[in-house]
DSSP file (Angstrom, degrees, kcal/mol; ACC not computed):
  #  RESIDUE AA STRUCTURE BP1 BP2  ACC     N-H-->O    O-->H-N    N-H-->O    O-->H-N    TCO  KAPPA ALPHA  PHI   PSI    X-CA   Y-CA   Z-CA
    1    1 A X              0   0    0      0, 0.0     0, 0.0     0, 0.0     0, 0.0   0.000 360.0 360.0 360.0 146.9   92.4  116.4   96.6
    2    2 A X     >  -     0   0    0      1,-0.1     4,-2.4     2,-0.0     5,-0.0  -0.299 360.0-108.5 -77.7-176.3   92.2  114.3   99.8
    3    3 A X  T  4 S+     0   0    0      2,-0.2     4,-0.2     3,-0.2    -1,-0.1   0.812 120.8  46.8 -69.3 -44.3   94.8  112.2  100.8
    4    4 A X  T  > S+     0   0    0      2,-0.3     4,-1.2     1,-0.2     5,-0.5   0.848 110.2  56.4 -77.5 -39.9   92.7  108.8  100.0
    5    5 A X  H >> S+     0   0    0      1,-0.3     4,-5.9     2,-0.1     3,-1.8   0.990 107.5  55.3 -53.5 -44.9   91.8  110.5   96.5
    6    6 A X  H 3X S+     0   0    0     -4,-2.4     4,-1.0     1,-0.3    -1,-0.3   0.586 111.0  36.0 -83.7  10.9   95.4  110.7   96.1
    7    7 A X  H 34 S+     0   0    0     -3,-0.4    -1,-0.3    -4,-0.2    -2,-0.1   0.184 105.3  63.2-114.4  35.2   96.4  107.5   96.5
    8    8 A X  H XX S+     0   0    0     -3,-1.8     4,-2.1    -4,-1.2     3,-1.7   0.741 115.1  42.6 -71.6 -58.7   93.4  105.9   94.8
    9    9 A X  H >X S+     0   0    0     -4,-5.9     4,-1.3    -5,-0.5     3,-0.7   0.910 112.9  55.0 -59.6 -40.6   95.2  108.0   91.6
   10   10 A X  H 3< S+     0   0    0     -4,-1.0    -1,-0.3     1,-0.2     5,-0.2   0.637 111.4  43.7 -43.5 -16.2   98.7  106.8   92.9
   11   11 A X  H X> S+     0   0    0     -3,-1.7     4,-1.5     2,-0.2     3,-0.6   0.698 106.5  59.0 -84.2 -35.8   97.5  103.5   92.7
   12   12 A X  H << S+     0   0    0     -4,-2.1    -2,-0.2    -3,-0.7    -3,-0.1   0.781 111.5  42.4 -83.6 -35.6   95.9  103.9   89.4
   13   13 A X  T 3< S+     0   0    0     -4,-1.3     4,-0.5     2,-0.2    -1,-0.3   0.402 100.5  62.2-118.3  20.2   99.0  104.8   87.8
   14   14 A X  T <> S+     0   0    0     -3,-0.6     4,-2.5     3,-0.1    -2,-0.2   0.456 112.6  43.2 -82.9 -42.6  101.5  102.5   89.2
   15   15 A X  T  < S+     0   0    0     -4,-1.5    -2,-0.2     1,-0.2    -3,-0.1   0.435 111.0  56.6 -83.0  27.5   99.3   99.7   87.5
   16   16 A X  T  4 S+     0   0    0     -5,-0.0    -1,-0.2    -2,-0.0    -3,-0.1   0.600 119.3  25.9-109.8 -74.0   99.2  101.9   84.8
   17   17 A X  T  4 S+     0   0    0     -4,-0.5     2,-2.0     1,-0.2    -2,-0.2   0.964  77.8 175.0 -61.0 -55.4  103.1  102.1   84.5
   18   18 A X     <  +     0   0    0     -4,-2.5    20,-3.2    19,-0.1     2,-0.4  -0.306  61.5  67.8  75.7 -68.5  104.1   98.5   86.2
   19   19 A X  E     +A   37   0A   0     -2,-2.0    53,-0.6    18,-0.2     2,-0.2  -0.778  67.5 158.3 -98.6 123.4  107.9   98.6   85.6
   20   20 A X  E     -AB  36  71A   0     16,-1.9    16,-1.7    -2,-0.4     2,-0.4  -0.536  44.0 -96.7-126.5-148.0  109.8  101.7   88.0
   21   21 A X  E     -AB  35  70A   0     49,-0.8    49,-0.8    14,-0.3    14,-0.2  -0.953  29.5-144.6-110.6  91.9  112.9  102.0   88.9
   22   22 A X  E     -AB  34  69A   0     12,-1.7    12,-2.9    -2,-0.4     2,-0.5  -0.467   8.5-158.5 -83.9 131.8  114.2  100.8   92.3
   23   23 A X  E     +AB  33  68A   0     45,-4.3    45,-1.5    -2,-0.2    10,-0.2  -0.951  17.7 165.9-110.7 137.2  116.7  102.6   93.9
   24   24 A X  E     -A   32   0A   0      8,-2.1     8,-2.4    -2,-0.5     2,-0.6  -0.655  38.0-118.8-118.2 176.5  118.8  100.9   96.6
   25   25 A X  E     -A   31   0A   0      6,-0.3     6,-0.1    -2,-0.2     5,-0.1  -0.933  35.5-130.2-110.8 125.2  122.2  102.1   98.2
   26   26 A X    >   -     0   0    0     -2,-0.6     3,-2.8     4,-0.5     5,-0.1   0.069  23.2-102.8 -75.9-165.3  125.0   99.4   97.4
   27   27 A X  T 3  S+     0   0    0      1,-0.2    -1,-0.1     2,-0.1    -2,-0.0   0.047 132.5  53.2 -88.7  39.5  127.6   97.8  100.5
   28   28 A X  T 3  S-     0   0    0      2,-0.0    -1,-0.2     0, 0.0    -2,-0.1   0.253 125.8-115.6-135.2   8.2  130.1  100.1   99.0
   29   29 A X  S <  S+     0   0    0     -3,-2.8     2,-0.5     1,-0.1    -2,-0.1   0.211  73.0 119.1  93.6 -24.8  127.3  103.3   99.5
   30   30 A X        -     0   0    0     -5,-0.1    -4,-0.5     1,-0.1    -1,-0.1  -0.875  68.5-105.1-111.3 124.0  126.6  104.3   96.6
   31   31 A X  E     -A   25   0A   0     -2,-0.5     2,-0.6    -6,-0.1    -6,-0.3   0.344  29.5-170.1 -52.3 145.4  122.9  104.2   94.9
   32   32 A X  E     -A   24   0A   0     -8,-2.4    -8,-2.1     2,-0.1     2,-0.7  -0.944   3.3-161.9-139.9 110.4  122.4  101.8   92.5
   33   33 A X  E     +A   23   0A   0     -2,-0.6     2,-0.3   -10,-0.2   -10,-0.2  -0.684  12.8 171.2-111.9 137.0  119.2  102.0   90.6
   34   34 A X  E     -A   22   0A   0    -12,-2.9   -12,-1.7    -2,-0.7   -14,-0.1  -0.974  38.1-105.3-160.5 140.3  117.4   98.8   88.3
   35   35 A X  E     -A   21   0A   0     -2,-0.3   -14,-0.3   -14,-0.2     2,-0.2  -0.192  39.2-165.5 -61.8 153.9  114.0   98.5   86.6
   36   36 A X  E     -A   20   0A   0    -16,-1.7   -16,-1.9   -18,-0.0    15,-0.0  -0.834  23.7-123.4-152.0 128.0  111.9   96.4   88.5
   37   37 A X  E     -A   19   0A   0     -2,-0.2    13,-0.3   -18,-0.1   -18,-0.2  -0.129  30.4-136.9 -95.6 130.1  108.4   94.6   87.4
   38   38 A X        -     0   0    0    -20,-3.2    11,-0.2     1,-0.2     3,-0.1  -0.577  21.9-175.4 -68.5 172.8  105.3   96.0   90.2
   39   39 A X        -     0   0    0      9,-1.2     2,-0.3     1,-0.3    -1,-0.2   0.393  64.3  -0.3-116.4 -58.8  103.6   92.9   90.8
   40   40 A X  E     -F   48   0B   0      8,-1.5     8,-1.1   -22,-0.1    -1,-0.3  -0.885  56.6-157.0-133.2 149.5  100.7   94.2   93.1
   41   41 A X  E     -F   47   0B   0     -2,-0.3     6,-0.2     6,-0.1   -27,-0.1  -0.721  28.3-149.7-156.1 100.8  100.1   98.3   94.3
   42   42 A X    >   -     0   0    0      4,-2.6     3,-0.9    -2,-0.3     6,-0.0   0.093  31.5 -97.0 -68.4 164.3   97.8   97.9   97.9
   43   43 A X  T 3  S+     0   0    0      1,-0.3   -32,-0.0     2,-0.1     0, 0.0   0.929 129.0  56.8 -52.0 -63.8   95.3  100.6   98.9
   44   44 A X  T 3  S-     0   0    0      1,-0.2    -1,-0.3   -33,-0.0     3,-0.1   0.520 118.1-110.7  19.1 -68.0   98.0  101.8  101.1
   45   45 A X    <   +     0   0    0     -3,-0.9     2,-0.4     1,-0.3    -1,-0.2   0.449  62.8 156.2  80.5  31.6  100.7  102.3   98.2
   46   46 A X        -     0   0    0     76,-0.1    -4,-2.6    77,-0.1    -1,-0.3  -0.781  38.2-145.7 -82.6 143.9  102.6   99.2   99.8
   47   47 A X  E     -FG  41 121B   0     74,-0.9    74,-3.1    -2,-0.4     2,-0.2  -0.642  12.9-156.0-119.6 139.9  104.5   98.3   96.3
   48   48 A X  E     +FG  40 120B   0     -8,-1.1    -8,-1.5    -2,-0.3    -9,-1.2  -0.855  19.8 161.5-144.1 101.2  105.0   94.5   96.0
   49   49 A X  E     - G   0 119B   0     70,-2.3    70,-2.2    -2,-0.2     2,-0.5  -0.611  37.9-117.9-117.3 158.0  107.8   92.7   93.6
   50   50 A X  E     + G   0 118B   0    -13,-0.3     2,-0.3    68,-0.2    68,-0.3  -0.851  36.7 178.3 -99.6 133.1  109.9   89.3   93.0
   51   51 A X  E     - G   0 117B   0     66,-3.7    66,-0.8    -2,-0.5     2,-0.7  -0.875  38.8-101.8-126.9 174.3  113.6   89.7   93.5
   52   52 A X  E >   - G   0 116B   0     -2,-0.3     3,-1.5    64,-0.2    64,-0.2  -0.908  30.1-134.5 -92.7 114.1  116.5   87.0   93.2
   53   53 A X  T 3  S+     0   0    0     62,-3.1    -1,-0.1    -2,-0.7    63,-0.1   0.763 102.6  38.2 -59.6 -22.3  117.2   86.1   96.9
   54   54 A X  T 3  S+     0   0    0     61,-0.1    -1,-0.3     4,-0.1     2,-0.3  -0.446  82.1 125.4-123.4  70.1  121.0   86.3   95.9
   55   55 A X  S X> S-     0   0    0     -3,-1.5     4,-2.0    60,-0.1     3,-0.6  -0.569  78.6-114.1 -79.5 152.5  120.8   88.8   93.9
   56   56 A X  H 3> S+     0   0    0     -2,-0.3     4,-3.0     1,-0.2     5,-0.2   0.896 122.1  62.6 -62.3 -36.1  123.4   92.0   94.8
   57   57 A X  H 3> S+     0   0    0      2,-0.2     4,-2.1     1,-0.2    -1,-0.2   0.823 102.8  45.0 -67.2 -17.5  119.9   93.7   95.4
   58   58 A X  H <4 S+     0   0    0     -3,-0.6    -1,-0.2    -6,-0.2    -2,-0.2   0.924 106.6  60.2 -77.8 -55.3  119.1   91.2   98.2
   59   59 A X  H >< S+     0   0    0     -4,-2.0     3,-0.7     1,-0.2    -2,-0.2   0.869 104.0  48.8 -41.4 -48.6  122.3   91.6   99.6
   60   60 A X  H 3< S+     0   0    0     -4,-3.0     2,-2.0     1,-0.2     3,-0.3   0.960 112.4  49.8 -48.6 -56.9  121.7   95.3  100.1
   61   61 A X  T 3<  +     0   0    0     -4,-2.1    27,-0.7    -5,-0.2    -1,-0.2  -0.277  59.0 131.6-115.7  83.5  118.7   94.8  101.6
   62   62 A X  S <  S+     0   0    0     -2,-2.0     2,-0.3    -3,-0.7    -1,-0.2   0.428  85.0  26.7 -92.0  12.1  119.5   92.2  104.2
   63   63 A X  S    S-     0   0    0     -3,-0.3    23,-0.2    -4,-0.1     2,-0.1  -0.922 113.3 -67.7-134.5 168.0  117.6   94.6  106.5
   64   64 A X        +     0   0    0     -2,-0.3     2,-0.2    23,-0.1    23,-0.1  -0.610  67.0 166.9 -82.0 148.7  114.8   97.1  106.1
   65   65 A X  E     -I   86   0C   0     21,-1.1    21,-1.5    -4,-0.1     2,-0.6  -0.966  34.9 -97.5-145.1 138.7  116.5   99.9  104.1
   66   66 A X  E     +I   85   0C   0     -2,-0.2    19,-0.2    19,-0.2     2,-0.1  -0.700  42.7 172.3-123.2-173.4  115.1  102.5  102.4
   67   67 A X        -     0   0    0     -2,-0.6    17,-0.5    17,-0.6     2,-0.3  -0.210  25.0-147.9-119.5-164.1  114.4  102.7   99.3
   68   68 A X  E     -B   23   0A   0    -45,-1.5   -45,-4.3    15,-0.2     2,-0.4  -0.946   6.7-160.3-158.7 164.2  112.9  104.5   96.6
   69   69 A X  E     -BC  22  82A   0     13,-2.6    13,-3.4    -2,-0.3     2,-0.3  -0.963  16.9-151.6-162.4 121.5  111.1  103.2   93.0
   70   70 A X  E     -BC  21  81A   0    -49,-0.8   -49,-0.8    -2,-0.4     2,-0.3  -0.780   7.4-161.8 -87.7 122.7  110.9  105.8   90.3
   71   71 A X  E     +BC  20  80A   0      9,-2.2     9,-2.0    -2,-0.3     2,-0.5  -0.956  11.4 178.5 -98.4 131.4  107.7  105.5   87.5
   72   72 A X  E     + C   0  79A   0    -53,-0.6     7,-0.2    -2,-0.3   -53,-0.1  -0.974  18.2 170.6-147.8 140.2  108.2  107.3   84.7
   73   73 A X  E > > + C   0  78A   0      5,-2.1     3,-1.2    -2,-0.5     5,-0.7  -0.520  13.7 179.4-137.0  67.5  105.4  107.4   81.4
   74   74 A X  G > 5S+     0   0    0      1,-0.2     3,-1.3     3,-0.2    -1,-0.1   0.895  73.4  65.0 -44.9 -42.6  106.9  110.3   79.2
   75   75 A X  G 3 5S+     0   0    0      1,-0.2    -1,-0.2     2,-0.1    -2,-0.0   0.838 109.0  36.9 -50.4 -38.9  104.4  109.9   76.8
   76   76 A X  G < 5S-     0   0    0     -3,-1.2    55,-0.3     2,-0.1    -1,-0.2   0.012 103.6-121.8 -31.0 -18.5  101.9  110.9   79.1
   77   77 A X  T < 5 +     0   0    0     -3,-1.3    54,-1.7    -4,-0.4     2,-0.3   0.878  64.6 140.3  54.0  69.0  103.7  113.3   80.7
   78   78 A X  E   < -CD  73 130A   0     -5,-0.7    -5,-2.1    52,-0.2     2,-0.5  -0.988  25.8-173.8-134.1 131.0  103.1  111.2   84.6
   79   79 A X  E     -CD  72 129A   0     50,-1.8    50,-1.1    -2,-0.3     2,-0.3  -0.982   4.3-175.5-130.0 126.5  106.0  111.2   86.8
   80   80 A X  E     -CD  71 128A   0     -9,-2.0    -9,-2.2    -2,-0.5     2,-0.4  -0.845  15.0-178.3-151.9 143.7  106.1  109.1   90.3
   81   81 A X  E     -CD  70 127A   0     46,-2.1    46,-1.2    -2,-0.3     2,-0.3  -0.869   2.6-176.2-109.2 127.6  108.0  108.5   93.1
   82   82 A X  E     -CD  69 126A   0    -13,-3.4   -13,-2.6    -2,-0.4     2,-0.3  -0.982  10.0-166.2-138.0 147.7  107.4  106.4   95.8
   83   83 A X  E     + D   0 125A   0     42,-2.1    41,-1.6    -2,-0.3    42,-1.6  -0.991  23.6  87.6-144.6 153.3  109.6  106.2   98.9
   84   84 A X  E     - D   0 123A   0    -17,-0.5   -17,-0.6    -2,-0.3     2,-0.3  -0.605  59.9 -24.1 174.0-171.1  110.0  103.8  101.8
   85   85 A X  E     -I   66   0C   0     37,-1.8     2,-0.3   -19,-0.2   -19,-0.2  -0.851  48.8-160.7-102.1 154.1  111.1  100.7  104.0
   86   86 A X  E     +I   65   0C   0    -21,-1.5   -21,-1.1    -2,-0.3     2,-0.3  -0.933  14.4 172.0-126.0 147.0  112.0   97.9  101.9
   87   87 A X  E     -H  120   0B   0     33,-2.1    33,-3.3    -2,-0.3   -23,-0.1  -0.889  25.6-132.1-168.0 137.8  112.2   94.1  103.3
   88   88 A X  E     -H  119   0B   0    -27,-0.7     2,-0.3    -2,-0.3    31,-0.3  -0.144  26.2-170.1 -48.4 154.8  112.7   90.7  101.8
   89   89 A X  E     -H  118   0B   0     29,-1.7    29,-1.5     2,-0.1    -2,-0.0  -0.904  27.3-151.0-146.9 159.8  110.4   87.9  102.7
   90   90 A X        +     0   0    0     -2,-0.3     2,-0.4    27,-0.2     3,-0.1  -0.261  40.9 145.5 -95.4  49.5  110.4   84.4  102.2
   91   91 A X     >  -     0   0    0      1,-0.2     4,-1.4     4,-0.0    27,-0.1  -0.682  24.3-174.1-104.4 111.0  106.4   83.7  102.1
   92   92 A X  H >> S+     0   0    0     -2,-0.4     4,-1.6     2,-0.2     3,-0.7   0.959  92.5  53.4 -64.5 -71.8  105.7   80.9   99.7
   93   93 A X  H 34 S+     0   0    0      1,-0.2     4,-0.5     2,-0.2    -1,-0.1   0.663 108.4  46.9 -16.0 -36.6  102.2   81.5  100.3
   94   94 A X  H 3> S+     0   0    0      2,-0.2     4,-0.8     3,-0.1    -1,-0.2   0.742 110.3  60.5 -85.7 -53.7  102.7   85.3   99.4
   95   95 A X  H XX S+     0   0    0     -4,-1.4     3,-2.3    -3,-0.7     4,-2.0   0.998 103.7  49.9 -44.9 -87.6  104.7   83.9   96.3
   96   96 A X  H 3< S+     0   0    0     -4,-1.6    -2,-0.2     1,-0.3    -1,-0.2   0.632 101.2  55.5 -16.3 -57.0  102.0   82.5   95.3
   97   97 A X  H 34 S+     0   0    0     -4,-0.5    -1,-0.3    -5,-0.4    -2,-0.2   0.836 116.8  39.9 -49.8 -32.0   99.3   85.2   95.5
   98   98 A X  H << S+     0   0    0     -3,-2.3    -2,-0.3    -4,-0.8    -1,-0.2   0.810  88.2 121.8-104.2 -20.4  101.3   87.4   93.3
   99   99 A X     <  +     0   0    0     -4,-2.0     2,-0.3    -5,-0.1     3,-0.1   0.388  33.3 178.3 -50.6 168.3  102.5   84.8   91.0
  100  100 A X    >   -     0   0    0      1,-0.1     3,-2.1     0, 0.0     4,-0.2  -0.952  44.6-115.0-165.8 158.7  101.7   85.1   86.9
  101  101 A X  G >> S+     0   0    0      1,-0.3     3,-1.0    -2,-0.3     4,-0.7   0.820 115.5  70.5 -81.9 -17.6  103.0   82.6   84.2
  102  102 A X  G 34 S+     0   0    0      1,-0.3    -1,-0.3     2,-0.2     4,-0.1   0.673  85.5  60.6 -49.6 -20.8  105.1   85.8   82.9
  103  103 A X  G X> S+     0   0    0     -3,-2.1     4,-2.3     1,-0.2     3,-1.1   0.517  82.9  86.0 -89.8   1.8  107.6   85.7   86.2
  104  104 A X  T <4 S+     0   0    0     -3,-1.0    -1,-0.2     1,-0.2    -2,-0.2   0.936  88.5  63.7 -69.6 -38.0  108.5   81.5   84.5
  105  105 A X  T 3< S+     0   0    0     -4,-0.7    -1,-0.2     1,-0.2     3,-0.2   0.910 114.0  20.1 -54.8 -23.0  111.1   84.1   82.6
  106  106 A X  T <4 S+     0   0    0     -3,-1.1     2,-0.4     1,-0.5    -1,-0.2   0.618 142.1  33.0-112.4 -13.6  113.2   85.3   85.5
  107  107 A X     <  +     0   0    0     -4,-2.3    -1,-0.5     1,-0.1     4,-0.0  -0.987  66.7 172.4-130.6 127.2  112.1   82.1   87.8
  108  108 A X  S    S+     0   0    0     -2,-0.4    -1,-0.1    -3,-0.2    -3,-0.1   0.718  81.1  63.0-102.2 -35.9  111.8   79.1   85.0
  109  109 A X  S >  S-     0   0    0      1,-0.2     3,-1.1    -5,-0.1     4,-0.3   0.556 100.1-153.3 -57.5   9.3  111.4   76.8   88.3
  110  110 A X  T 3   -     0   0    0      1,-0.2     3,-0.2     2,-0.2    -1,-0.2  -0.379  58.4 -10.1  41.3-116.9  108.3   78.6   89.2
  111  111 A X  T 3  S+     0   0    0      1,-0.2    -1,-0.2    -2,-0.2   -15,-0.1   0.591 144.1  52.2 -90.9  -2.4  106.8   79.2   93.2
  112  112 A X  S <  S+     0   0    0     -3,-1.1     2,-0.6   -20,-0.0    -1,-0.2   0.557  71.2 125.0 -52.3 -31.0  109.8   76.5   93.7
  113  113 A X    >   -     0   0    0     -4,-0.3     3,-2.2    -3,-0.2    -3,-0.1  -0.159  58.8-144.5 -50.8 100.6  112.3   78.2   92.1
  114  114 A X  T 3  S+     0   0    0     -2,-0.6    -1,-0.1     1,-0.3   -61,-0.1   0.730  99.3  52.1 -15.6 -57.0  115.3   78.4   95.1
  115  115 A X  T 3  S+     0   0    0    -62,-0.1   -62,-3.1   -63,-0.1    -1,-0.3   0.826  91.1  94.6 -83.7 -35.6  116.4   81.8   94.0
  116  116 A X  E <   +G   52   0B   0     -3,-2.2     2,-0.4   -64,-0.2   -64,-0.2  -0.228  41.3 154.0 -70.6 130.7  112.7   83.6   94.1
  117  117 A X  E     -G   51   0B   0    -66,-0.8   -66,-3.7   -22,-0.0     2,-0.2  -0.919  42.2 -99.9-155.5 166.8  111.5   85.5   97.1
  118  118 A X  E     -GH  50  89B   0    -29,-1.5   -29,-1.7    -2,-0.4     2,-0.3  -0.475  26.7-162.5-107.3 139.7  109.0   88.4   97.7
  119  119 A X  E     -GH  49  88B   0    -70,-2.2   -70,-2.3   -31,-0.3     2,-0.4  -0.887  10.7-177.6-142.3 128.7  110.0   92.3   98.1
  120  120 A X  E     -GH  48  87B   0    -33,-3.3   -33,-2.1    -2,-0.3     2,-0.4  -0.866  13.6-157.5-129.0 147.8  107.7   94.7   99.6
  121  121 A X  E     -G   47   0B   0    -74,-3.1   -74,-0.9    -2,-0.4   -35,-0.2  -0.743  10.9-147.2-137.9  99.3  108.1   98.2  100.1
  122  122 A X        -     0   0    0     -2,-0.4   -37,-1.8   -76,-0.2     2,-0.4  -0.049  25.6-125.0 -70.7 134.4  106.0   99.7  102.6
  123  123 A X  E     +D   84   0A   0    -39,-0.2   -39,-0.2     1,-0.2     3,-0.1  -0.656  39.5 163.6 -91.4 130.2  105.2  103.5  101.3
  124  124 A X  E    S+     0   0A   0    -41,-1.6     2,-0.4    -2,-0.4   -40,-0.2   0.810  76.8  19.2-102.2 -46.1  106.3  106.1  104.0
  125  125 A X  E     -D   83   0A   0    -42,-1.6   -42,-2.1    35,-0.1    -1,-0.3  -0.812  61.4-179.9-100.1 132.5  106.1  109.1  101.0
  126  126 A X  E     +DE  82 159A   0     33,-2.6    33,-2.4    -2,-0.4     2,-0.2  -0.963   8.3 161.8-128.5 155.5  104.5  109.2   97.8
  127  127 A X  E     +DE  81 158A   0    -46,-1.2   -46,-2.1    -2,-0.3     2,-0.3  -0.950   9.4 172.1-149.8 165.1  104.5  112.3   95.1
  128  128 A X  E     -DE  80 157A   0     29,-0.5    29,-1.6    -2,-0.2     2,-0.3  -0.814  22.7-129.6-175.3 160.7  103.7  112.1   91.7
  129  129 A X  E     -DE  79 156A   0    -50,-1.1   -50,-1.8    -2,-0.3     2,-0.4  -0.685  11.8-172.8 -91.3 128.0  103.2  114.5   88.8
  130  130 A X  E     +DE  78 155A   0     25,-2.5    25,-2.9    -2,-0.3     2,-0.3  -0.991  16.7 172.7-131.4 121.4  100.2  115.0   86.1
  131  131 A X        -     0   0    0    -54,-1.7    23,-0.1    -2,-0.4    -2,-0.0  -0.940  22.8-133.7-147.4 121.9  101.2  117.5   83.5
  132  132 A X        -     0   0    0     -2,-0.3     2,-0.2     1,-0.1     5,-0.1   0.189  42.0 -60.1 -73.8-168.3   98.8  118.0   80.3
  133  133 A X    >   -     0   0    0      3,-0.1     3,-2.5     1,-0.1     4,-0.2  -0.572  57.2 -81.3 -94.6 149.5   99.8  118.3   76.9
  134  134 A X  T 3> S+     0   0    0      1,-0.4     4,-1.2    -2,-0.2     5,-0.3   0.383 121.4  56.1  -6.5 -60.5  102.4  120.8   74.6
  135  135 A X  H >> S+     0   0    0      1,-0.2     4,-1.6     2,-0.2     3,-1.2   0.874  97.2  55.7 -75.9 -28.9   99.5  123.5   74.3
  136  136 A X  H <> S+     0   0    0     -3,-2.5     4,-4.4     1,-0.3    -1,-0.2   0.960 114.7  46.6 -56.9 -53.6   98.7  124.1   77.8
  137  137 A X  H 34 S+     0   0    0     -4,-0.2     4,-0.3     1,-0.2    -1,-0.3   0.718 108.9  47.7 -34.5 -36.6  102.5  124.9   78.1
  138  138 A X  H <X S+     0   0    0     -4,-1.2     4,-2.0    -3,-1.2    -2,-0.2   0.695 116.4  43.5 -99.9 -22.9  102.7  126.7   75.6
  139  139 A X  H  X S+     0   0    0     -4,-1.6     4,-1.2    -5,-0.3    -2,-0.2   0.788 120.3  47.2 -86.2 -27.5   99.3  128.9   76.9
  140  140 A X  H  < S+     0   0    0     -4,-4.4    11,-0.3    -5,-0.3     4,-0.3   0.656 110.1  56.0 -94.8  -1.5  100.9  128.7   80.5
  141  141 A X  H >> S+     0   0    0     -4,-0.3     4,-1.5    -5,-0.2     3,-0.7   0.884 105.8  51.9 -36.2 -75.5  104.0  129.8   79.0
  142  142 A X  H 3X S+     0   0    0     -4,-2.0     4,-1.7     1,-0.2    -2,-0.2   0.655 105.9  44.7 -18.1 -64.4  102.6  132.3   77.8
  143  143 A X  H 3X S+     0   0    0     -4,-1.2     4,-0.6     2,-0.2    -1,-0.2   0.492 103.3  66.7 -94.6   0.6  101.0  133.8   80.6
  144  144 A X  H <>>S+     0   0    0     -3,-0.7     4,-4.7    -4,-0.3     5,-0.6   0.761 104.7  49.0 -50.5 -67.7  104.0  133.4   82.7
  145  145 A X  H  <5S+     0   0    0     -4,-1.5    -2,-0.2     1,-0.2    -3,-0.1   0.722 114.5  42.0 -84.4  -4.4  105.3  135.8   80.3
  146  146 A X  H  <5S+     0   0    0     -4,-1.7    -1,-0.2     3,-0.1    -2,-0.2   0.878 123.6  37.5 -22.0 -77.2  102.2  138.3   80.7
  147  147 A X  H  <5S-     0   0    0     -4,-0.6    -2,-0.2     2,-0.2    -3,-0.2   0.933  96.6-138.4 -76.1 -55.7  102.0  138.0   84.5
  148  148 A X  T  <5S+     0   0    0     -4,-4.7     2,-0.3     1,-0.5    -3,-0.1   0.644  74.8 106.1  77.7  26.5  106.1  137.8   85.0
  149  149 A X  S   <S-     0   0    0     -5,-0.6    -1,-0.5    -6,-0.1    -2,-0.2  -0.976  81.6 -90.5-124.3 144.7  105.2  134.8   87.8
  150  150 A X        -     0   0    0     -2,-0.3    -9,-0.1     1,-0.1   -10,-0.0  -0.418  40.0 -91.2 -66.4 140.7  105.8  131.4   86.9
  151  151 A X        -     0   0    0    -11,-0.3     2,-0.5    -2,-0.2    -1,-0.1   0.021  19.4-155.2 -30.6 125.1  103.6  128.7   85.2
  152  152 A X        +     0   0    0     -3,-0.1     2,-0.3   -12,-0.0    -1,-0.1  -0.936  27.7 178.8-109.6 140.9  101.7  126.6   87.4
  153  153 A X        -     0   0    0     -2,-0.5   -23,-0.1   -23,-0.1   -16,-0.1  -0.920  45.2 -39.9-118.0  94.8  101.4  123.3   84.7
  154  154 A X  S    S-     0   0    0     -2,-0.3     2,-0.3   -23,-0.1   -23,-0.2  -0.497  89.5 -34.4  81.7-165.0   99.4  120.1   86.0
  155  155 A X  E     -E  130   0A   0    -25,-2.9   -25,-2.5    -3,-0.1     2,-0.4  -0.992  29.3-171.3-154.5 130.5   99.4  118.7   88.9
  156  156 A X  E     +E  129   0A   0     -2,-0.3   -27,-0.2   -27,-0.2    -2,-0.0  -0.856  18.8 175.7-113.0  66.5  101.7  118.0   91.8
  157  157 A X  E     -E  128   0A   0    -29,-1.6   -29,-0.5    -2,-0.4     2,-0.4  -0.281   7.2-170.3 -77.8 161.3  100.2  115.5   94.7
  158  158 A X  E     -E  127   0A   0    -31,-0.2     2,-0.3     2,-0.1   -31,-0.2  -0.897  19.1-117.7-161.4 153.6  102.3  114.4   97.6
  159  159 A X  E      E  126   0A   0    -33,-2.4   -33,-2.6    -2,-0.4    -2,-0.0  -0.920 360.0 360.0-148.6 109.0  101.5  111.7  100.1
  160  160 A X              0   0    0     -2,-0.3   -35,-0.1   -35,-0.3    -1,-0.1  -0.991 360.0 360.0 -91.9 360.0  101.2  112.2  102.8
């Protein structure tokens, strides 16, 4: 698949998933991982969120850092990883685009709300994993144990 097919499909299945898991490294070093809601996922695969501007997660990234934000749809068996520069902004305007009346739960003040600010995380790496259901396993299992080479299962994209 080309590069742009795969991240049409990365795209497709971060708004698919919505909440991943950001991981940041805290001021003491050590990674510190929390769900966090996508807001927007650009052709690109720049990944776009609301954070609390003094939040401990702002504090970590009072510079670009990177980061990394996990997707995970077990039911489905779809796995993705996306990993990057991360950077605050304070763009009302920006706020605004992305807003939805769902974010009044974590900002009740809305696009005013003091604490709210924008975090975008520009994708330097993407991968993510497509793996079909219990009988394919069990047939690629199978034929693993036939062949004596391991089961290729699904599919394995990486970007770039």
């Amino acid at each position: 698949m080309s590069e742009g097919g795969s991240l049409v499909r990365l795209k497709e299945l971060i708004e698919r998933i919505q909440v991943g898991l950001l991981t940041t490294v805290d001021l003491d070093g050590a990674l510190h991982t929390r769900p966090i809601q996508t807001l927007r996922c650009d052709a690109d695969g720049t990944l776009w969120f609301f954070t609390d501007h003094h939040s401990p997660k702002a504090h970590e990234l009072t510079h670009d850092m990177r980061v990394s934000v996990g997707y995970s749809e077990p039911a489905k068996k779809t796995y993705v990883v996306v990993t990057g520069q991360a950077r605050i902004l304070r763009d009302k305007a920006l706020a605004a685009e992305l807003w939805s009346f769902e974010q009044r739960a974590w900002y009740p003040k809305g696009l005013e709300d003091e604490h709210l600010s924008v975090l975008r995380v520009t994708m330097e790496r993407a991968e993510y994993w497509e793996t079909p259901g219990r009988a394919s396993y069990l047939l690629a299992a199978a034929a693993a144990m036939i062949s004596g080479r391991p089961a290729t299962v699904g599919r394995d994209e990486k970007i770039p």
